[in-house]
C-alpha positions in Angstrom: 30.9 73.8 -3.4 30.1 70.1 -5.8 32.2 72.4 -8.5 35.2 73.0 -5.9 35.0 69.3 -4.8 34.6 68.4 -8.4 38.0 70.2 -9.1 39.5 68.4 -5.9 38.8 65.2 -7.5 39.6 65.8 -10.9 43.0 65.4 -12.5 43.5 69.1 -12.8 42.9 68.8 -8.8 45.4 66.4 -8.3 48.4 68.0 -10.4 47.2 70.8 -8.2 47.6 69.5 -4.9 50.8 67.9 -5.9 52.4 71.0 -7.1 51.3 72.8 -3.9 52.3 70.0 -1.8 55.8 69.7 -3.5 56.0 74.0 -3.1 56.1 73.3 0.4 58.2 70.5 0.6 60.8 72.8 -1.5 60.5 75.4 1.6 60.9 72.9 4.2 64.1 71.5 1.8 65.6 75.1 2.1 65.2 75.7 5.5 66.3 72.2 6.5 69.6 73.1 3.8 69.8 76.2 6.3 69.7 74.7 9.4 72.2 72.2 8.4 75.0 74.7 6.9 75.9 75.2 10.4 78.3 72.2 10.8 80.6 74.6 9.0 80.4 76.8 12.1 81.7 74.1 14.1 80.0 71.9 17.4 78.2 74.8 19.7 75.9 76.4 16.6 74.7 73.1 15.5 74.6 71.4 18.4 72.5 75.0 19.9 70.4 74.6 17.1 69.5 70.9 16.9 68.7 71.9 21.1 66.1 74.6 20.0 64.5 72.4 17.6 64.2 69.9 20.4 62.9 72.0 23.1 60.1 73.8 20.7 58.3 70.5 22.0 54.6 69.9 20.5 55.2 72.3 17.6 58.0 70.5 16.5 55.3 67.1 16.4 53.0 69.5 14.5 55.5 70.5 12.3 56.6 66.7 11.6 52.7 65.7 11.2 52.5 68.3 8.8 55.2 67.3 6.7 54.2 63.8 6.9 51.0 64.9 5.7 52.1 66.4 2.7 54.7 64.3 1.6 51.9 61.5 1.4 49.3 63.8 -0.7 52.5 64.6 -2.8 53.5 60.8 -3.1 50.4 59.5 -3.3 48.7 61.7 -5.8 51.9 61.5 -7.8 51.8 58.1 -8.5 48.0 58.1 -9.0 48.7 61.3 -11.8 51.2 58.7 -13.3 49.0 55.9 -13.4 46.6 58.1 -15.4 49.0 58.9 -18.0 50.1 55.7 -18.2 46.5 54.3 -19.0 45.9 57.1 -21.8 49.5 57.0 -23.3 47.6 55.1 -26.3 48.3 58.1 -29.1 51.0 58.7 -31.1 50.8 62.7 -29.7 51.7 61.1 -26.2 54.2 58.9 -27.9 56.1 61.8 -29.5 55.7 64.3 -26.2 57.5 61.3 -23.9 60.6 61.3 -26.6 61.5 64.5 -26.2 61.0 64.9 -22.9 63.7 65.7 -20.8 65.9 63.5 -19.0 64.8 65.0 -15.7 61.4 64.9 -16.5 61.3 61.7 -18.1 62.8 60.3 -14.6 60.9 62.2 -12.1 58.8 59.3 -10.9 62.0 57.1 -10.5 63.8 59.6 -8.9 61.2 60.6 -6.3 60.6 56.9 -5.3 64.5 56.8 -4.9 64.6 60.6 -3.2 61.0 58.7 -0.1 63.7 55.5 0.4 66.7 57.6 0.8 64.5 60.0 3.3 63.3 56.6 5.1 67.1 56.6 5.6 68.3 59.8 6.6 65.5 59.4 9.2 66.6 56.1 10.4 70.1 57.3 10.4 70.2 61.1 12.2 66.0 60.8 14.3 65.3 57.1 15.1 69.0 56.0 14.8 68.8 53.0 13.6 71.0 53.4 10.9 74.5 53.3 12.4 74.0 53.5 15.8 77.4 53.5 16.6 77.4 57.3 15.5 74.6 58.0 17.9 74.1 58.9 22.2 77.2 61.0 22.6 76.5 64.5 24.4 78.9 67.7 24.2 80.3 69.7 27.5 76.8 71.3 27.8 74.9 67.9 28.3 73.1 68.1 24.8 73.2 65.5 22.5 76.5 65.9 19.9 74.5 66.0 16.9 77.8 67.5 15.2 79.8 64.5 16.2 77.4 62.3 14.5 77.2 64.3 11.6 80.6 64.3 11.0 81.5 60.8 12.1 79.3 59.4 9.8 80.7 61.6 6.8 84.0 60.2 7.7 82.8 56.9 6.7 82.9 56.6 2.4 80.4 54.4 2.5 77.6 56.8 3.9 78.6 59.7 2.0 78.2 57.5 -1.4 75.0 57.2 -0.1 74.5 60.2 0.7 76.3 61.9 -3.0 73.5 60.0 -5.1 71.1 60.6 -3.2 71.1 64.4 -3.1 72.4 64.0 -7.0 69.0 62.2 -7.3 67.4 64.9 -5.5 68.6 68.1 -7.5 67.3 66.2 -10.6 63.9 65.7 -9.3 64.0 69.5 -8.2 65.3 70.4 -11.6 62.1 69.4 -13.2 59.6 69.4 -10.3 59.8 73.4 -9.3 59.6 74.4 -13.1 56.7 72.7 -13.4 55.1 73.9 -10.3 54.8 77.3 -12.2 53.2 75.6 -15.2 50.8 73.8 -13.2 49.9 77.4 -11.1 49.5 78.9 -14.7 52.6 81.1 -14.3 53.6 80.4 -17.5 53.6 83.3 -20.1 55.9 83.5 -23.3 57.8 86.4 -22.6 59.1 84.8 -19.6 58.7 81.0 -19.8 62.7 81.1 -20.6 63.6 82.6 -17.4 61.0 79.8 -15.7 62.0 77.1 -17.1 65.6 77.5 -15.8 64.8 78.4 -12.1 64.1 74.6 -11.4 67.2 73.5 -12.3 69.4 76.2 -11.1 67.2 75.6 -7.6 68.0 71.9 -7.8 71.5 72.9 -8.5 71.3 75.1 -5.5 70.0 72.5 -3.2 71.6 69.8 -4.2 75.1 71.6 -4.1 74.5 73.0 -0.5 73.2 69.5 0.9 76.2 67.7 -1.1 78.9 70.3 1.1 78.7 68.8 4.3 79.5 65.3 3.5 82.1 66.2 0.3 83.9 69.0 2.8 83.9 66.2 5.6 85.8 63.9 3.5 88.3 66.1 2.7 88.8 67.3 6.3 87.7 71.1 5.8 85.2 69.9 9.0 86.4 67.6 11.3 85.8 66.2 15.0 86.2 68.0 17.9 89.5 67.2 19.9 89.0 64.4 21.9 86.5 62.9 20.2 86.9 59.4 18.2 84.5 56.8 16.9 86.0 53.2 16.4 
């Protein structure tokens, strides 16, 4: 047990939790990506779904917790791991490994601080709505709320999809580094694959990045648009 708490608390611990904690952030990303694809089936799917999310009730609290939860061990221990590396980047050997870094890698840290602000604002803008407002309250024939008139009134706007572009730009770079080294931190890594690894994280961020980027790109050019009848000043 004071060798498993030992682990916990170490640094290895840490990278652990963190690449654990960012595995399922990945899977809630790609469901979430899933979930959203819908707009292209126009108002009833998306609106239907967004309803089942809402009724599921206490498990979708649990669900939230839990994601809250691990975002903050990922955070958290992230910037603690980076503090650490700062503090023993003393060596020329750490000098040399930080040059030829890659851009992705070199950048994670910025670009996840960039990726927790631009969630702080998706969540303002589509669950608190505080964030444009004005996009907000409307409800479709069936009483629910229009969740695809929101979604697509605010992609209308240029302004929120620039947003909206670098921050899911920023996004698929941090996955582009972050997944690959989730198999390097699990010990996945072997030399007759480590090729083939090192590419799924940025064809995943790719992936992701791409799918989440569709929705306000094919809003803008009017492959999705508003259902008839419905404006927004």
């Amino acid at each position: 047990m004071n060798g498993n708490t030992g682990l916990l608390w170490s640094s290895i611990g840490r990278k652990l939790v963190v690449a654990l904690t960012g595995l399922a952030l990945v899977g809630f990303l790609a469901a979430h990506l899933a979930g959203n694809l819908q707009v292209f089936g126009g108002q009833e799917p998306l609106n239907t779904y967004a309803q089942a999310l809402r009724d599921s009730g206490p498990v979708l609290w649990v669900a939230r917790l839990g994601l809250l939860a691990l975002a903050l061990a990922h955070v958290l221990l992230a910037l603690r791991l980076q503090a650490e590396n700062s503090a023993a980047r003393g060596s020329a050997y750490a000098v040399r490994q930080r040059r030829v870094a890659a851009p992705a890698a070199r950048s994670m840290l910025l670009t996840g601080l960039m990726v927790v602000a631009f969630v702080l604002y998706h969540l303002a803008h589509y669950t608190w709505h505080v964030a444009h407002p004005e996009f907000a309250g409307r409800l479709d024939a069936a009483g629910r709320p229009d969740v695809y008139s929101m979604v697509v009134g605010s992609f209308q706007q240029p302004l929120i999809t620039g947003v909206y572009v670098v921050a899911l730009v920023l996004l698929g770079l941090h996955l582009s580094h972050g997944v690959s080294s989730v198999f390097q931190t699990l010990g996945f890594r072997n030399p007759r694959y480590e090729t083939v690894l090192a590419r799924v994280g940025p064809a995943f961020g790719t992936l992701v990045a791409a799918g989440y980027l569709s929705i306000p790109l094919a809003v803008q050019a009017g492959l999705v648009a508003l259902p008839p009848g419905v404006a927004f000043p």
